[in-house]
C-alpha positions as CSV (number, residue, x, y, z in Angstrom):
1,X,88.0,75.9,-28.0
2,X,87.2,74.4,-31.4
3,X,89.9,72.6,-33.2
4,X,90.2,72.9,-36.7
5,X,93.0,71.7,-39.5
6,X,94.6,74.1,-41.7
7,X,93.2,72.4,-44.9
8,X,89.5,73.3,-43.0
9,X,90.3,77.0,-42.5
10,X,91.4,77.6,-45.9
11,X,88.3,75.9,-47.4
12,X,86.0,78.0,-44.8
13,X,88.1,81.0,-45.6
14,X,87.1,80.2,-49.2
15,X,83.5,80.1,-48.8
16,X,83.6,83.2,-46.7
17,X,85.0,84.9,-49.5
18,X,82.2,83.5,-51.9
19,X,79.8,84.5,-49.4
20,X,81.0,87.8,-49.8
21,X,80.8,88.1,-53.7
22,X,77.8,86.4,-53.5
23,X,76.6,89.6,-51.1
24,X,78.1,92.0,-53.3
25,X,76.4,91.1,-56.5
26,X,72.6,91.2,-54.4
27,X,73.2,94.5,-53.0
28,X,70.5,95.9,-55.7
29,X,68.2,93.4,-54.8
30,X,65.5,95.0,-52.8
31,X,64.2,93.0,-50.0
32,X,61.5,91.3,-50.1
33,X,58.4,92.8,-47.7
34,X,55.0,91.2,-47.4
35,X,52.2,94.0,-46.3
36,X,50.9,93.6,-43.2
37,X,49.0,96.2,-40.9
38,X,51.1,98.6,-38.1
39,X,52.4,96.4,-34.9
40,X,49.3,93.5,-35.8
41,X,53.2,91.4,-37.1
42,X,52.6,87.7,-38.5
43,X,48.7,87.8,-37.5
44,X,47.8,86.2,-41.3
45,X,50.4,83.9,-40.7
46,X,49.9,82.6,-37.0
47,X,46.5,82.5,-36.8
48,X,45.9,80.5,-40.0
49,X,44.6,76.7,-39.2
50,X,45.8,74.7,-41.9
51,X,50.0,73.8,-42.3
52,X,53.0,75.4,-44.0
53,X,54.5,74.8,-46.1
54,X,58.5,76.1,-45.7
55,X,61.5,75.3,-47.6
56,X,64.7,76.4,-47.1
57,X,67.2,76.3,-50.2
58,X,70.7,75.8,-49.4
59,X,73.7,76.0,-52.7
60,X,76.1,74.7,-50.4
61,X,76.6,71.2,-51.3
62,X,78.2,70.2,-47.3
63,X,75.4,72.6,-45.9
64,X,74.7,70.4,-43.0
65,X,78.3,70.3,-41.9
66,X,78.8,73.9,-42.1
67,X,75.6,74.6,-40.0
68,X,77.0,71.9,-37.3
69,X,80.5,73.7,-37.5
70,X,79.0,76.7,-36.9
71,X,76.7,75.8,-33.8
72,X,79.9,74.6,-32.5
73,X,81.4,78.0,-32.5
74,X,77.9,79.6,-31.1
75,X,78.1,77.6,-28.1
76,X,81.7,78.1,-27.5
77,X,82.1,81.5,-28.1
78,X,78.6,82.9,-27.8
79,X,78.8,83.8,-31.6
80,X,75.7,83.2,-33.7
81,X,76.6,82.3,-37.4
82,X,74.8,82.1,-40.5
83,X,74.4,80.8,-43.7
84,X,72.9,81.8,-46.4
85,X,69.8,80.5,-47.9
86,X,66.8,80.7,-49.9
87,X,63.6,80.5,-47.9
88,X,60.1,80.2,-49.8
89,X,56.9,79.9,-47.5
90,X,53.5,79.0,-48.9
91,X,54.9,79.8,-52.5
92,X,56.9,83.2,-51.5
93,X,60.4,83.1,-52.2
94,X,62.8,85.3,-49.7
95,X,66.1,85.3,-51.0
96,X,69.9,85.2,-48.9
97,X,68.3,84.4,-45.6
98,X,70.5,83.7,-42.8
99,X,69.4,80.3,-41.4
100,X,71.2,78.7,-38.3
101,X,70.4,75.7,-36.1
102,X,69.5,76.7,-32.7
103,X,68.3,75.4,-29.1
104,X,70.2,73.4,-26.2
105,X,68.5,70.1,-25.1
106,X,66.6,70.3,-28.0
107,X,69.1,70.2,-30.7
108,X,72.1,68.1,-28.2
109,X,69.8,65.5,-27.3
110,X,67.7,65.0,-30.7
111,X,68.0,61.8,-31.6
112,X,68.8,62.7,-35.3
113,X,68.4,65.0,-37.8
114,X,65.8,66.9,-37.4
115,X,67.5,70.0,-35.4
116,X,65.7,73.1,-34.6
117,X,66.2,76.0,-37.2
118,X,66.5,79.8,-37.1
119,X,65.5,82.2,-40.0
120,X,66.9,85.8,-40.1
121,X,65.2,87.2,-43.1
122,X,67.0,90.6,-43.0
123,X,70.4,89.0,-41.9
124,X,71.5,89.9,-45.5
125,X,69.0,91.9,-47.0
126,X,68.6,94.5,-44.9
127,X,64.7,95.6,-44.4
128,X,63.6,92.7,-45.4
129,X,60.7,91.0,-43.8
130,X,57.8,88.3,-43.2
131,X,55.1,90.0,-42.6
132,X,57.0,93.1,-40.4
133,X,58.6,89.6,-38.7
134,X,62.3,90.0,-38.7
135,X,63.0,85.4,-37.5
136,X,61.1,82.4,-36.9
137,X,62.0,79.9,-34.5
138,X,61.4,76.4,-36.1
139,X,61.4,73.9,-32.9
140,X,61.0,70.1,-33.5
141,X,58.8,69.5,-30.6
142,X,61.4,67.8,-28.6
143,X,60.1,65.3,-26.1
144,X,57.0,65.4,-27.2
145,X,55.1,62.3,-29.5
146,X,52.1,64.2,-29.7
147,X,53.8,67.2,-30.8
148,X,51.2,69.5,-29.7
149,X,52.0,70.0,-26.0
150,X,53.8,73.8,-26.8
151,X,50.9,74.8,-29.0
152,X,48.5,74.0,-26.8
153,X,50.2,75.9,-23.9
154,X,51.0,78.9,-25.6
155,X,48.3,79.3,-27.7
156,X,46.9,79.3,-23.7
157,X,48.7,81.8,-22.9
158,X,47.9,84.3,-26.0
159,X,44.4,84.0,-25.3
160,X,44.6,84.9,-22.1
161,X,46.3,88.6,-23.7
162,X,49.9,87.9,-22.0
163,X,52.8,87.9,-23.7
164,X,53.8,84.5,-25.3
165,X,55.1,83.5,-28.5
166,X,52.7,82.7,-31.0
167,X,53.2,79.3,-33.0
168,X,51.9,77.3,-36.1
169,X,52.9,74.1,-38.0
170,X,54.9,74.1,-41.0
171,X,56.3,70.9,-43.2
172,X,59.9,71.5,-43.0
173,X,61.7,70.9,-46.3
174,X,65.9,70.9,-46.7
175,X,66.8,71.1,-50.7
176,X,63.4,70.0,-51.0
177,X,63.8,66.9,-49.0
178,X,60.9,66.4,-46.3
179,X,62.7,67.2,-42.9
180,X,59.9,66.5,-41.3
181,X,57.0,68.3,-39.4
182,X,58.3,71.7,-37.3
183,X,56.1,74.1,-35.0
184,X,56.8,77.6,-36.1
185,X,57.3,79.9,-33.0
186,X,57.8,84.0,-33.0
187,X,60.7,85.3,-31.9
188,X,61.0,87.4,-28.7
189,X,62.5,90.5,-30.0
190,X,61.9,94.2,-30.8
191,X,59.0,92.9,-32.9
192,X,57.8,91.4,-30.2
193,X,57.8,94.1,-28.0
194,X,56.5,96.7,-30.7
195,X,53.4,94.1,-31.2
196,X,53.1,93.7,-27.5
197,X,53.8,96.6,-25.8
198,X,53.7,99.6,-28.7
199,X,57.3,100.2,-28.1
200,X,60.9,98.9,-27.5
201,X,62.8,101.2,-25.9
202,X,62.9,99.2,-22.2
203,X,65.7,96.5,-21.3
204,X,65.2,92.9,-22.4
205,X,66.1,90.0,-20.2
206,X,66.1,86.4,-20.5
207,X,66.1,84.6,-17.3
208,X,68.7,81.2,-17.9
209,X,70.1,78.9,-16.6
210,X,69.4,80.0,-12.6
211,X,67.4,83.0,-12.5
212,X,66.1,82.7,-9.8
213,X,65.8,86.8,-8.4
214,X,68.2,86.4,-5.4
215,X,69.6,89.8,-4.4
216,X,73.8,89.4,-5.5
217,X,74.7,93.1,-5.0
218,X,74.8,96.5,-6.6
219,X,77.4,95.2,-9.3
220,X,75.9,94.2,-12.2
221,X,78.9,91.8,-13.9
222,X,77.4,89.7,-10.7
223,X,74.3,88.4,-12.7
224,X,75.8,88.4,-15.7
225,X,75.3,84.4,-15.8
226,X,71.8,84.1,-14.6
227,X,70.5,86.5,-17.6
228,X,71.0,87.6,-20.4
229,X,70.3,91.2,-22.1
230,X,68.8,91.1,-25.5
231,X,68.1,94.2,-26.7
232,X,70.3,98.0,-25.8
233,X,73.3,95.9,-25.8
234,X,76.0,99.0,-26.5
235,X,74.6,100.8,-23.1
236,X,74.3,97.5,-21.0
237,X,72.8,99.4,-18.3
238,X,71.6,96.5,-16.3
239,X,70.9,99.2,-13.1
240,X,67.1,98.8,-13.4
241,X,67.0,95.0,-13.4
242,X,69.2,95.1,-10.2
243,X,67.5,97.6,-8.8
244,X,63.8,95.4,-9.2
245,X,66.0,92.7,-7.8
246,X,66.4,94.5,-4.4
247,X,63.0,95.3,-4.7
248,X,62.4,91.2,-4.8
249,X,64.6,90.8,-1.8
250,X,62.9,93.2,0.8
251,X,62.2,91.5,3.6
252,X,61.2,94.1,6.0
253,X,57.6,95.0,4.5
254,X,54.5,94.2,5.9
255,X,52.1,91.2,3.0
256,X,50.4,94.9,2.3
257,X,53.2,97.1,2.2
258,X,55.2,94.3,-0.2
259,X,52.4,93.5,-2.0
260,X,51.6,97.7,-3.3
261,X,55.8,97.5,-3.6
262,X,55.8,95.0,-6.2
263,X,52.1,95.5,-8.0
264,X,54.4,99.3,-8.7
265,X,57.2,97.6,-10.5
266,X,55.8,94.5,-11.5
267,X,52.7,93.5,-13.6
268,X,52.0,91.2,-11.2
269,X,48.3,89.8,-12.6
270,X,49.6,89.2,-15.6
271,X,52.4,87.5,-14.0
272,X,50.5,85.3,-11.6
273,X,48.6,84.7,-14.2
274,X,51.3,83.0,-16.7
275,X,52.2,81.1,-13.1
276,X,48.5,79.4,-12.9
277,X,48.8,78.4,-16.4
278,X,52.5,76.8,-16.0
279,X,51.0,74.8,-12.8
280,X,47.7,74.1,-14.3
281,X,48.4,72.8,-17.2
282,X,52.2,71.3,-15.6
283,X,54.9,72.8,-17.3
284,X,56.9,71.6,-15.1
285,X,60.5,73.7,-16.9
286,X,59.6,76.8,-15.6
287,X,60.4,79.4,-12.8
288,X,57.5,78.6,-10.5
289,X,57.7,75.0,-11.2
290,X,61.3,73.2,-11.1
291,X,63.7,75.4,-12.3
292,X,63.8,79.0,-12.3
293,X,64.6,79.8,-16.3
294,X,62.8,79.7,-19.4
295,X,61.3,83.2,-19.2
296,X,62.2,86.8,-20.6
297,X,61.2,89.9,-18.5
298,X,60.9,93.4,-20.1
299,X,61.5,96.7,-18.3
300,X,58.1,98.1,-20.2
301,X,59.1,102.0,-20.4
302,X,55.7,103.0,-20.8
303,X,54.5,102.0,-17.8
304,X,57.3,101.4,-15.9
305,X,56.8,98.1,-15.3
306,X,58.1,94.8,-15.9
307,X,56.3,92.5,-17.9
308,X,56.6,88.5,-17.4
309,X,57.4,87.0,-21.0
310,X,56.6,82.9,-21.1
311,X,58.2,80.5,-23.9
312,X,59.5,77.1,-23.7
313,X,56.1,74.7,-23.1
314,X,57.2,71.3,-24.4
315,X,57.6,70.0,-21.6
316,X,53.8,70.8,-20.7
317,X,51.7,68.0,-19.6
318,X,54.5,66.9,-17.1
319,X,56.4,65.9,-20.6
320,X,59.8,65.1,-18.7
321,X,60.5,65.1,-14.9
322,X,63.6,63.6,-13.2
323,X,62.1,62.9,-9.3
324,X,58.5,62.5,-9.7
325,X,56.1,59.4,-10.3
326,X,52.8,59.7,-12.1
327,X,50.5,59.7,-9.0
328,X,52.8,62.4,-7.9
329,X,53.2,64.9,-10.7
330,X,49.3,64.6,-10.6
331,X,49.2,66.0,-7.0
332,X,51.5,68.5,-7.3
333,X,50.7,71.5,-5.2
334,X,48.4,74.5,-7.3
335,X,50.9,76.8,-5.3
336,X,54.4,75.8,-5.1
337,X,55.2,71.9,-5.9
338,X,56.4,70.4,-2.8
339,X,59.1,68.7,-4.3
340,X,61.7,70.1,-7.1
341,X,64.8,68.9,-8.2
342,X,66.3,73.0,-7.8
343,X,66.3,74.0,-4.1
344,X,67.9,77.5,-3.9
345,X,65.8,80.2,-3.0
346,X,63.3,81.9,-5.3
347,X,62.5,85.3,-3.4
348,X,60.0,86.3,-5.9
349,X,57.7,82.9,-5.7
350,X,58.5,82.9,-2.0
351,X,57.3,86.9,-1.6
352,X,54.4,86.4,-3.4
353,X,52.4,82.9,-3.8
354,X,54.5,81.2,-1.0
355,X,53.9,83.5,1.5
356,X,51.8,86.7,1.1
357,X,48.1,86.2,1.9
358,X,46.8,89.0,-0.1
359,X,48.7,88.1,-3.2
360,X,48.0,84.3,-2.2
361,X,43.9,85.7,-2.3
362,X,44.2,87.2,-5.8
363,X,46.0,84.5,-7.0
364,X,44.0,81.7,-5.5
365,X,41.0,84.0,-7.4
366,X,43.1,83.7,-10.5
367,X,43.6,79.5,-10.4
368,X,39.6,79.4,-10.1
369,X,39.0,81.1,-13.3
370,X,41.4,79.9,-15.7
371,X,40.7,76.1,-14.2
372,X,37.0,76.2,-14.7
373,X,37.2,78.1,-18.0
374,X,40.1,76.9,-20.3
375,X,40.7,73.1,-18.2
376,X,37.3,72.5,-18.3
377,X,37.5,68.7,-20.0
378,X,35.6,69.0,-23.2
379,X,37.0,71.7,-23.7
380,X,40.6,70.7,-23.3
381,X,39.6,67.4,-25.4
382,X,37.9,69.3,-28.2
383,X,41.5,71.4,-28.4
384,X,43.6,68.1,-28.5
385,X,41.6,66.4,-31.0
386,X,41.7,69.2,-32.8
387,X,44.8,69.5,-33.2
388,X,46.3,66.4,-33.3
389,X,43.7,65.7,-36.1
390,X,45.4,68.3,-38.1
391,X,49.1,67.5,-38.1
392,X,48.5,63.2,-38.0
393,X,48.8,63.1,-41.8
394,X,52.2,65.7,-41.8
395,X,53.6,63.4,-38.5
396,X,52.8,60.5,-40.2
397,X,55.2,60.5,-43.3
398,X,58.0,62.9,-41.1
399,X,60.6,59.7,-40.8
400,X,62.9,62.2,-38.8
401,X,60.6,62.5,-36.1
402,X,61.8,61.3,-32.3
403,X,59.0,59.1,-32.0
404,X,57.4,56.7,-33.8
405,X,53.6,56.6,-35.3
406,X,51.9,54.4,-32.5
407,X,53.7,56.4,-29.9
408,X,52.2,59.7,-31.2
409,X,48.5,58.5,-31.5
410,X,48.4,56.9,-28.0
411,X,50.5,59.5,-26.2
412,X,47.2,61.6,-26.9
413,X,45.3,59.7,-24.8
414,X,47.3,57.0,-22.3
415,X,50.8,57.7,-20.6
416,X,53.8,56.0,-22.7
417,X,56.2,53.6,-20.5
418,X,56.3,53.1,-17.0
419,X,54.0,55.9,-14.9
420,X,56.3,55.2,-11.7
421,X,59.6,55.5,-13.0
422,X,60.5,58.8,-13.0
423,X,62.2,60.2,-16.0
424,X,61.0,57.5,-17.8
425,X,57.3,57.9,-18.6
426,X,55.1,60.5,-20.5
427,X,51.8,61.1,-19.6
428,X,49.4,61.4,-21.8
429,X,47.0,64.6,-23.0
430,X,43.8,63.4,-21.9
431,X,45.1,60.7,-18.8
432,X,47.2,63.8,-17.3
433,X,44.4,66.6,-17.2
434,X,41.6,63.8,-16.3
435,X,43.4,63.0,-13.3
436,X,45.3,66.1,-11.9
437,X,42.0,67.7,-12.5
438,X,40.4,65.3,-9.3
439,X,43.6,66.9,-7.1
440,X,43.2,70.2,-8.0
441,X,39.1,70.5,-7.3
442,X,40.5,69.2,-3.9
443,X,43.0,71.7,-3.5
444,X,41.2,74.7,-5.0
445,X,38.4,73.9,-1.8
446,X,40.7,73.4,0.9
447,X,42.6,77.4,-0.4
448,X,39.4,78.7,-0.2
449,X,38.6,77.5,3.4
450,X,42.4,78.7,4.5
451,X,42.4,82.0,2.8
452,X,39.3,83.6,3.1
């Protein structure tokens, strides 16, 4: 429980209440809206090449302590706070926007200022919007010197048509201080689903910290703290999710009978699919990699089926591993890595990829085409010059960053300290896919001979 003095809850007291009047007077202001077409949210925006330019406006003079005092609460009691601020993007002003700092590892482990950011544009203002967007994420890229390892991976993922946050750069200003260079990411929410799917009304999950599918029962307060619902709150019916669950867990069906089973319940290409990408490319924080979170799964009410939702690639390119040496991470196995720091069961990997020859076929089918399309080398170069090329200038003069200038230009090419010390290396762009690429042309011929 937070501690506070007496002296600190009258002055917060005191700013609520200005807060409030400060409410009251812009309840004629209509929100600002910014036309965009129906369910095609943010395209304008997310699609354009060049950078941002965001900056948020706080009146507050002890704004930064108010936003760490509230973070505090959020991750005691689970109770996401606000402040109020101005917001102008590209030249647009949005007024009384609630902005928050947000994240785990990425804002407790930053070395410095330059903390991860929430916008709520109609946290206030009700109805207002950025282009029909309700948030943006702003992540700092933690981990990361090039900066570019997300974007890269879900930018993947979008073009491949499954459901991913979309993301772009933005220079980051505070009172109109540079804060420094952010990646701009959509938020998975309604929207989301509305752009996605062409509807909302299913249940939204998020899988963290352990969600890993193991069956726990009929009684849903039992997976309470491997997910989290994030949408139909009031009902929290979480019946279908534990009824997909059992479905997971069946042991008693034949590779054919399981695989029909779950292709019913489960979009299980598009799935697989987000699973070849995560190994390919060695996002190595993720459910089918080396721990089972970082993932949202929507109960699609349309179809009836649940639809895999990926986020969280910053660790891509093997950015951060605790057990495994270079040579290692650049072996790892195109199907399940041998060797993870989380050994609990995963039924749903274990069902499927580690076990199931038909869905081991289709997926082995799967691994073929997105490595000899999208990993093919000058193609993955042309990418990473690319974008490294645009953001050098913004990374450059951002003095918050976590690493420095040298560290960003030659993590695009070489691995930074030492390759068999593990935890304490990070492989570079072009050095990583080069040689994991060797591995996986081995491993991709000796699957074929075995499965077919």
């Amino acid at each position: 429980m937070i501690q506070t003095s007496k002296y600190f809850r009258i002055a917060l007291l005191f700013s609520l209440a200005l807060t409030c009047l400060t409410l009251h007077a812009q309840e004629a202001v209509k929100p600002v809206k910014t036309k965009t077409s129906t369910k095609d949210y943010g395209k304008s925006f997310f699609e354009k090449d060049s950078i941002h330019t965001i900056k948020i406006y706080f009146t507050q003079c002890n704004y930064w302590d108010s936003l760490t005092y509230y973070k505090n609460i959020q991750d005691s009691l689970d109770l996401a706070t606000y402040m109020q601020a101005t917001v102008v993007i590209n030249g647009k002003s949005f007024y009384s926007c609630g902005v928050r700092f947000k994240g785990e590892s990425s804002y407790e482990f930053y070395p410095g200022k330059k903390k991860p950011f929430r916008i709520k544009f109609d946290k206030f203002i009700k109805k207002q919007d950025f282009f029909g967007l309700e948030d943006l994420n702003l992540t700092n890229n933690f981990k990361d010197p090039t900066m570019i390892r997300e974007k890269i991976y879900l930018d993947m993922m979008n073009r491949h048509g499954l459901p991913a946050p979309r993301a772009t750069f933005a220079k980051v200003y505070l009172n109109d201080k540079y804060w420094g260079l952010y990646q701009v990411n959509e938020n998975i929410d309604n929207v989301f689903l509305e752009t996605r799917f062409n509807e909302k009304k299913g249940n939204l999950f998020q899988g963290d910290p352990v969600a890993n599918f193991v069956y726990l029962g009929n009684d849903q307060s039992k997976y309470y703290m491997r997910y989290g619902l994030k949408n139909n709150e009031t009902k929290n019916d979480w019946s279908d999710l534990v009824r997909f669950i059992k479905i997971i867990n069946d042991t008693i069906l034949s590779d054919e009978e399981y695989a029909q089973r779950i292709n019913k319940v489960l979009n299980l290409d598009a799935c697989l699919k987000a699973w070849a990408i995560n190994n390919l490319i060695g996002n190595i924080d993720a459910y089918n990699m080396f721990y089972p979170h970082n993932f949202f799964i929507y109960h699609d009410s349309t179809s009836g089926k649940w639809q895999w939702i990926s986020l969280d690639g910053n660790y891509s390119f093997a950015a951060w591993n605790p057990i495994m040496n270079y040579p290692q991470l650049t072996r790892m196995s195109v199907m399940i890595p041998d060797s993870t720091p989380y050994s609990d069961a995963r039924p749903l990997l274990e069902r499927t990829i580690g076990s199931n020859l038909i869905i081991q076929r289709h997926y082995l089918k799967i691994l073929k085409e997105i490595f000899y399309t999208d990993f093919e080398p000058e193609r993955m170069n042309h990418i990473i010059d690319s974008l490294s090329l645009r953001i050098r200038v913004a990374v450059y003069a951002d003095s918050n960053k976590m690493y420095s200038n040298t560290d960003f230009d030659t993590n695009i090419n070489s691995t930074i300290g030492d390759p068999l010390d593990p935890g304490n290396f990070i492989p570079g762009l072009k050095a990583f896919l080069a040689d994991r690429r060797r591995h996986i042309e081995a491993q991709l011929e000796a699957l074929e001979r075995m499965l077919n």
